[in-house]
TORGUPA-777988 format. One record per residue (C-alpha): x negated, y negated, z; residue number from 1; residue in one letter. Coordinates in nm, 2 decimals, always signed. Each point is the difference from the previous one (the first is absolute). Layout:
N
     c1     c2     c3 gufi lolum
      X      Y      Z  NUM     A
...
end
This chain:
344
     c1     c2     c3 gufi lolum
  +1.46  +0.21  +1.13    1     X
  +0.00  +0.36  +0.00    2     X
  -0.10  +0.29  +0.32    3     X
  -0.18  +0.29  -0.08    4     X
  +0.16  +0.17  +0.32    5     X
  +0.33  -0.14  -0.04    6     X
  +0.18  +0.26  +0.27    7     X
  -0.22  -0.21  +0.26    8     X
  +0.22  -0.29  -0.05    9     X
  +0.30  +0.22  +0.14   10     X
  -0.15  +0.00  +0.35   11     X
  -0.04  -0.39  -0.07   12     X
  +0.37  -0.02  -0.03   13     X
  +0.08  +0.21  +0.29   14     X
  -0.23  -0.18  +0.22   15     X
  +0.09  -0.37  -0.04   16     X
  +0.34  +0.08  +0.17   17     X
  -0.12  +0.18  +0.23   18     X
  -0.26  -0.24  +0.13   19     X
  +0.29  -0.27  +0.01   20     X
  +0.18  +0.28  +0.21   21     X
  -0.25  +0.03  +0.21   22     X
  -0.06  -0.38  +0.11   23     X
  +0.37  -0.04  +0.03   24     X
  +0.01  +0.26  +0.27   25     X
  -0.32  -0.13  +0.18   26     X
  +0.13  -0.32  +0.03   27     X
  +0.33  +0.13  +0.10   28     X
  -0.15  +0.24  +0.29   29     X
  -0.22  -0.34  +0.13   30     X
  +0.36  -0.18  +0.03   31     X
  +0.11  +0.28  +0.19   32     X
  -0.28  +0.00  +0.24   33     X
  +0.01  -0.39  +0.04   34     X
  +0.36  +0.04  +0.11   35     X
  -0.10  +0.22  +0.34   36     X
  -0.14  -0.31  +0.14   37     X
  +0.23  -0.10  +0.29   38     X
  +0.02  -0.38  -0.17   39     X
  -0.09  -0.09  -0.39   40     X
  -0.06  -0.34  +0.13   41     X
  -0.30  +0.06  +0.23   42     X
  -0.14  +0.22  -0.30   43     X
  +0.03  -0.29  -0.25   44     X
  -0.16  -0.21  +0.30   45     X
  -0.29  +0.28  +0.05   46     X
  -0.05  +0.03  -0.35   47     X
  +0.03  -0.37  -0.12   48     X
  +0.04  -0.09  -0.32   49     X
  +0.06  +0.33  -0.24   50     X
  -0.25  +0.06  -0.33   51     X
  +0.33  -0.02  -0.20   52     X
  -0.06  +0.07  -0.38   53     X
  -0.36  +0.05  +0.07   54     X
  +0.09  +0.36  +0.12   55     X
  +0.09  +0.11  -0.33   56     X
  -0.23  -0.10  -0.20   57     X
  -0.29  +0.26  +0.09   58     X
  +0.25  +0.29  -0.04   59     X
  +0.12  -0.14  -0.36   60     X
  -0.38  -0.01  -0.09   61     X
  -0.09  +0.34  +0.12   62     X
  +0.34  +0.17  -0.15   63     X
  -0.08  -0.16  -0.35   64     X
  -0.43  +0.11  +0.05   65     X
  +0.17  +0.36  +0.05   66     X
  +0.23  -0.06  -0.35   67     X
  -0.33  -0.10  -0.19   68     X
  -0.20  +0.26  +0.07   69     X
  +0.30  +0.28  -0.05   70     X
  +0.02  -0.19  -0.36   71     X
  -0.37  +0.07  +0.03   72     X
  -0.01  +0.33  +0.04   73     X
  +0.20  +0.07  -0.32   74     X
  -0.30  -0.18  -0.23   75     X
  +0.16  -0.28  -0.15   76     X
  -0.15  -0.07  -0.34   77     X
  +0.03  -0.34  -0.22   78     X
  -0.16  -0.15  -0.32   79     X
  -0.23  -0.22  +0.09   80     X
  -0.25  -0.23  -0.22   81     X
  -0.37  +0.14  +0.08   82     X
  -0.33  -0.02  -0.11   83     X
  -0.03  +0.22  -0.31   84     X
  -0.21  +0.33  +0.02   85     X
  -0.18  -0.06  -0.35   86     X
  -0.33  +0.10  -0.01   87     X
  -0.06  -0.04  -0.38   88     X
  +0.13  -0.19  -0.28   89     X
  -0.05  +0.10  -0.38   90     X
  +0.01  -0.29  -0.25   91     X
  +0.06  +0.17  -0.33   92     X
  -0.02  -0.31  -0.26   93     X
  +0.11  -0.02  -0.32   94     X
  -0.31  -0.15  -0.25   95     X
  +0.13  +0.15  -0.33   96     X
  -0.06  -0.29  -0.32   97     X
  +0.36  -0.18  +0.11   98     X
  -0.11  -0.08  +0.31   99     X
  -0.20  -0.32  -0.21  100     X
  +0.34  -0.13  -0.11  101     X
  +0.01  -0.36  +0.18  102     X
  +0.40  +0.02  +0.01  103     X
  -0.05  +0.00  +0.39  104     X
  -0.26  -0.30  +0.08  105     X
  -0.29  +0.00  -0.06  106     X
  +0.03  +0.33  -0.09  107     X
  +0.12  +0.36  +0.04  108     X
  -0.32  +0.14  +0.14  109     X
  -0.14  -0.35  +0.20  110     X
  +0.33  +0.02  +0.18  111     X
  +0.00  +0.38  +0.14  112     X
  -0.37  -0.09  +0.10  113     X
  +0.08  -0.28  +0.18  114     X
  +0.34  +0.10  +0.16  115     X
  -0.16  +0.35  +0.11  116     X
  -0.28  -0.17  +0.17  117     X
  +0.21  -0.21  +0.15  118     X
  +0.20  +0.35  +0.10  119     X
  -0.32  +0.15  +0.14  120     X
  -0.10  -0.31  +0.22  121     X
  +0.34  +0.01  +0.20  122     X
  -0.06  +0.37  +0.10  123     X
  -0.09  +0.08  +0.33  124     X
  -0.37  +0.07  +0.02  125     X
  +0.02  +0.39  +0.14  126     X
  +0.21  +0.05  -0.37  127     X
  -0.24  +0.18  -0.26  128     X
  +0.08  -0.10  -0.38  129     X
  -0.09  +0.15  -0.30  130     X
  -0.03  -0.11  -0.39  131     X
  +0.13  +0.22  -0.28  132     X
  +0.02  -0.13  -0.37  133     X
  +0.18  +0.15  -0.28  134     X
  +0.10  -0.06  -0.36  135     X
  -0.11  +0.26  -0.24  136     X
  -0.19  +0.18  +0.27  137     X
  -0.05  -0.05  +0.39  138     X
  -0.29  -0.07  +0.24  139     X
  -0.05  -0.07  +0.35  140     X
  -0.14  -0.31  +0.00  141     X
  -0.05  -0.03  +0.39  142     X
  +0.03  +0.27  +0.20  143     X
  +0.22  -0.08  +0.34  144     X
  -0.24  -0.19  +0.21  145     X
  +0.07  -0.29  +0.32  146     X
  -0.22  -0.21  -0.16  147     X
  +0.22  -0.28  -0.17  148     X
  -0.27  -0.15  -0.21  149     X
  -0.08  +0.37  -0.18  150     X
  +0.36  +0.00  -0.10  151     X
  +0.03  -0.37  -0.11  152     X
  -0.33  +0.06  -0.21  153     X
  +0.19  +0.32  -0.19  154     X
  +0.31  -0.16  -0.07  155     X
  -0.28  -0.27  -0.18  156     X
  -0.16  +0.24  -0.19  157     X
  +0.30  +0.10  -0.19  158     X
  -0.04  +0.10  -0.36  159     X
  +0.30  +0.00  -0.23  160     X
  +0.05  +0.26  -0.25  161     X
  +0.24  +0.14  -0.27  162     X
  +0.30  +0.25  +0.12  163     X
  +0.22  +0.03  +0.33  164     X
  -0.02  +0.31  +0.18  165     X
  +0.20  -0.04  +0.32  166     X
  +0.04  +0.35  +0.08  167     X
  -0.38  +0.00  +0.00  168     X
  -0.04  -0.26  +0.21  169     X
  +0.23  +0.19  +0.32  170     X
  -0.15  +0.33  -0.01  171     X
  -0.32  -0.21  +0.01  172     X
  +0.10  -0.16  +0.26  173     X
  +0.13  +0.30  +0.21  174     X
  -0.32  +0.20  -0.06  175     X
  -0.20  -0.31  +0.17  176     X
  +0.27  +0.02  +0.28  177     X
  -0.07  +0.40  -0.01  178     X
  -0.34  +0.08  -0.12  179     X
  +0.06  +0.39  +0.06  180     X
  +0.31  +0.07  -0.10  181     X
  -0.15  +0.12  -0.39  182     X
  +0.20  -0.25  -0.18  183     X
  -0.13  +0.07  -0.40  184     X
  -0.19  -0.35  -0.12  185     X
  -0.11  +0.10  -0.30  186     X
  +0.23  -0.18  -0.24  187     X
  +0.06  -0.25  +0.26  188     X
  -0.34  -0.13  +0.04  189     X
  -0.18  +0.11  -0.34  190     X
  -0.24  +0.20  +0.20  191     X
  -0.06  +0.36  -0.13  192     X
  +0.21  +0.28  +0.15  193     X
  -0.20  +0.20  +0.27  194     X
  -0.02  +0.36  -0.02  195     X
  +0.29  +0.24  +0.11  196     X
  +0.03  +0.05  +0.41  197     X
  -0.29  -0.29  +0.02  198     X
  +0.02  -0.16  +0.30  199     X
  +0.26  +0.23  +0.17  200     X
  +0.06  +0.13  +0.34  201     X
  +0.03  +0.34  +0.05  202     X
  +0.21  -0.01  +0.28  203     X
  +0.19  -0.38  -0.13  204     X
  +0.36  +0.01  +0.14  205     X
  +0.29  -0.02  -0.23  206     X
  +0.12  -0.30  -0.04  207     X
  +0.38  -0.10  +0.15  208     X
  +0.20  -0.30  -0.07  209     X
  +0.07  -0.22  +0.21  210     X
  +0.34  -0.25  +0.07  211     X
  -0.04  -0.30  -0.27  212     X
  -0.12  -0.30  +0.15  213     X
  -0.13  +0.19  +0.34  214     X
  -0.39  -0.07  -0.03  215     X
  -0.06  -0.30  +0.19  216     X
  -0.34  -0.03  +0.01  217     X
  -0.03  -0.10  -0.35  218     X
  +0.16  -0.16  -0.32  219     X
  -0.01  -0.12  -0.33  220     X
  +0.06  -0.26  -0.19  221     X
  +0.02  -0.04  -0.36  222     X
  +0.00  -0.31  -0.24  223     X
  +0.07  +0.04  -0.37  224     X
  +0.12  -0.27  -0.28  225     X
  +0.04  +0.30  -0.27  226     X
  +0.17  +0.32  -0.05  227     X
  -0.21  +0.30  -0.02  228     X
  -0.15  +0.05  -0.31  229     X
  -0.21  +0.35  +0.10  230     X
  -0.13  +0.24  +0.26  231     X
  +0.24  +0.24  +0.21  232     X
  +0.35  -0.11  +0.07  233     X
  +0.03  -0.26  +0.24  234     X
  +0.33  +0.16  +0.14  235     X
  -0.18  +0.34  +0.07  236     X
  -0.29  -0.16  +0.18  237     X
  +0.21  -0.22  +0.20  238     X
  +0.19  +0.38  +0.14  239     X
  -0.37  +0.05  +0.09  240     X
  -0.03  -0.28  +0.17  241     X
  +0.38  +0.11  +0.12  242     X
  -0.10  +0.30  +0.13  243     X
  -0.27  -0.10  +0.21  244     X
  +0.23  -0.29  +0.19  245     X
  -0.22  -0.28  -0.14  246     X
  +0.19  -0.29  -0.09  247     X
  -0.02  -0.16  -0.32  248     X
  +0.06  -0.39  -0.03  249     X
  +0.07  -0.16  -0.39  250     X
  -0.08  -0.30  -0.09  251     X
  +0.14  -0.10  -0.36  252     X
  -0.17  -0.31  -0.15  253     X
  +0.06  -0.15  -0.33  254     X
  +0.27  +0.00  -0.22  255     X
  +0.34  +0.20  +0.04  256     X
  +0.15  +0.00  -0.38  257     X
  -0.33  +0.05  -0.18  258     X
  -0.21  -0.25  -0.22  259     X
  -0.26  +0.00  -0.24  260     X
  -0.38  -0.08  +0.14  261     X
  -0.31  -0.07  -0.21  262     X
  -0.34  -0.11  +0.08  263     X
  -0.35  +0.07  -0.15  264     X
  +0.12  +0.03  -0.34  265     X
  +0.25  +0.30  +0.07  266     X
  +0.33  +0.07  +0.16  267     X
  +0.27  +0.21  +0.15  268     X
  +0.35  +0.00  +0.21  269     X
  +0.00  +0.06  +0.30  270     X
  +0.30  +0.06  +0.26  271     X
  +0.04  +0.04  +0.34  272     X
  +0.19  +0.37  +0.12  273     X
  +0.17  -0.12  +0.28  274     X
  +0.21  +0.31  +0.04  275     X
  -0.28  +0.21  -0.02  276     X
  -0.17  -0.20  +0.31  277     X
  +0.28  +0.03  +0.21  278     X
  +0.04  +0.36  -0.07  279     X
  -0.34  +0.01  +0.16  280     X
  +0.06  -0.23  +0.29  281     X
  +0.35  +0.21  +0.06  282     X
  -0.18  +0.35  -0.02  283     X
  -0.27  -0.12  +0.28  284     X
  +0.26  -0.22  +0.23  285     X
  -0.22  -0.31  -0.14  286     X
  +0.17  -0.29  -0.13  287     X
  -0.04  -0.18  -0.34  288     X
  -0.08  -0.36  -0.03  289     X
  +0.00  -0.25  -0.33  290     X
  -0.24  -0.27  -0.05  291     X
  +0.07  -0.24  -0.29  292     X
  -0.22  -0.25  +0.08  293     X
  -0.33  -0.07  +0.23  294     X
  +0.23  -0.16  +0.26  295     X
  +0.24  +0.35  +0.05  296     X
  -0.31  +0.22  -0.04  297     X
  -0.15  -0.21  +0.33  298     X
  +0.38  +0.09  +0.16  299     X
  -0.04  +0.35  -0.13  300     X
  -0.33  +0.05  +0.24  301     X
  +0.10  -0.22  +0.28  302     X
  +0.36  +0.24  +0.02  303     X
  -0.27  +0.29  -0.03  304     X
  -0.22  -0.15  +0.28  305     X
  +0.29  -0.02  +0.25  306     X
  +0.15  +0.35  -0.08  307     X
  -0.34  +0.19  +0.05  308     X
  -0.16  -0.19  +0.31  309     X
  +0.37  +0.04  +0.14  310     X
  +0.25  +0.29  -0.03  311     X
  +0.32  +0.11  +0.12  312     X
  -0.01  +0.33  +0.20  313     X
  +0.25  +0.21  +0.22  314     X
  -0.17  -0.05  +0.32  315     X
  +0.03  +0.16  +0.35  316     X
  +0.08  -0.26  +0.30  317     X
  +0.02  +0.23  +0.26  318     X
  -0.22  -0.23  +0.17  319     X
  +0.13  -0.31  -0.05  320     X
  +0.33  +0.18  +0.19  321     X
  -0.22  +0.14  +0.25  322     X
  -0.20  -0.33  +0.11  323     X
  +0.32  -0.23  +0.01  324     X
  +0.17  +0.28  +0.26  325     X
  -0.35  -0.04  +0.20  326     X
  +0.01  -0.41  -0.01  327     X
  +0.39  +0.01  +0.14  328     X
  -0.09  +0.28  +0.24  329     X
  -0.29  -0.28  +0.15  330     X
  +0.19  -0.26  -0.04  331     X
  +0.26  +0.16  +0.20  332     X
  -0.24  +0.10  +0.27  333     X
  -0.18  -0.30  -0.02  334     X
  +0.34  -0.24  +0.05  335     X
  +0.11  +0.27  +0.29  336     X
  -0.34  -0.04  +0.24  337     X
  +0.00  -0.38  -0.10  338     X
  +0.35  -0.12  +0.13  339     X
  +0.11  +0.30  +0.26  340     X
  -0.33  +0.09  +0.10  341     X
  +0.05  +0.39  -0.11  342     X
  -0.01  +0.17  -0.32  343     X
  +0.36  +0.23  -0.02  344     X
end
């Protein structure tokens, strides 16, 4: 636990002492005044039968609300498990010619499809989620939509093709996630460069960079079986995706060392750049996951599902602090008018 006003818990200290102080000396000036009486006896007769620990309870209970809230006042904070802020998610999915390889039952491709709409069922339903594809080029397959069946039907539709352009498929992916912020598509997409200052804003902003990892409100994730093969660098879009506090989390499938795949009368090696990915996932404060099978890719987006409907976060409890001092304080009161009669 840590106090944003931490001096408050000075006055804390100073005052738990003194309130034990205090009751001391109240219930050594009653003693006093019981004394004057001209016999004890007839007072313990008048009075009868004393409340006896009962007393001291209500003052306890009141001298602990008064702690609480001085713990209050300097604005405790914890890290507490709470319903994640994500407002979009980006699929960006690998379906480069590998993805047919049937190392990973029944294959490649048939398992990402089925494990990401498994993924995409188990999000909460306020969550938009997106569909971008790469390999040699990328496309937005599904813009960010609620509607779950627009996205299953996307990730459906896929289309495999020659080439892996991972870098391709980020920036993609960030200028769905900021459809103003002038990212260049051109060679991403295949569509024809638009003229010079096309599109701009006279008066556009510069842009800043933010904190890696600090833009809650959306994120990425990206499965790939390959190394890139073309397209910008995926290390220099991920800083892109860096800069603008989005994290980015990798998902490696396939094979580690390398192998040899052929199909439709033609072949090629393909290997999976697991440093690369977790460069990414390190540069965005992501994580990087590896699925070898069907089975861990299912893992992979149950893990996923857990950390993006909950997160961690350093939370004020000021009023946590401030409603416990307010239940003692009753309960004190309350206990006080029921067995003397009085509150004080």
């Amino acid at each position: 636990m840590k106090f944003l006003w931490p001096e408050a818990l000075w006055a804390a200290a100073v005052l738990a002492p003194l309130l034990v102080l205090l009751y001391l000396w109240l219930l050594h000036r009653r003693k006093k005044n019981t004394v004057r009486f001209a016999s004890v006896a007839l007072v313990k007769q008048a009075l009868g039968k004393g409340p006896g620990w009962r007393r001291h309870v209500p003052p306890l209970l009141l001298g602990l609300a008064l702690l609480v809230l001085m713990v209050a006042v300097s604005r405790p904070t914890a890290v507490l498990k709470l319903p994640s802020q994500q407002e979009t998610i980006i699929l960006a999915m690998d379906v480069s010619g590998s993805m047919r390889a049937t190392d990973i039952k029944p294959s490649r491709i048939v398992a990402a499809q089925e494990a990401a709409k498994g993924f995409v069922g188990e999000l909460p339903a306020s969550v938009r989620v997106g569909v971008v594809s790469f390999a040699g080029t990328a496309a937005v397959v599904q813009a960010p939509t609620l509607s779950r069946d627009d996205v299953v039907a996307a990730i459906d539709r896929f289309q495999l093709q020659r080439a892996t352009a991972i870098g391709s498929g980020i920036v993609l992916s960030l200028a769905t996630l900021f459809p103003d912020a002038g990212f260049d598509l051109s060679q991403i997409t295949g569509a024809r460069p638009m003229p010079p200052g096309f599109g701009d804003k006279p008066d556009k902003p510069a842009f800043k960079p933010v904190e890696p990892g600090s833009y809650n409100s959306a994120a990425i994730i990206l499965l790939t079986d390959g190394q890139r093969t073309t397209g910008p660098d995926t290390l220099e879009m991920a800083k892109l995706a860096a800069d603008r506090g989005v994290r980015i989390y990798t998902v490696g499938m396939g094979t580690k060392e390398g192998e040899i795949i052929g199909f439709e009368g033609w072949s090629m090696r393909v290997r999976l750049d697991e440093e690369t990915l977790k460069q990414v996932a390190l540069l965005t404060r992501g994580e990087y996951f590896f699925a070898g099978t069907s089975e861990d890719l299912k893992k992979v987006y149950q893990s996923l599902t857990s950390k993006l409907v909950v997160e961690k976060r350093e939370t004020e409890i000021t009023a946590l602090f401030a409603a416990l001092g307010a239940l003692l304080a009753a309960v004190a009161a309350g206990l006080s008018l029921w067995w003397f009669g009085r509150v004080g």
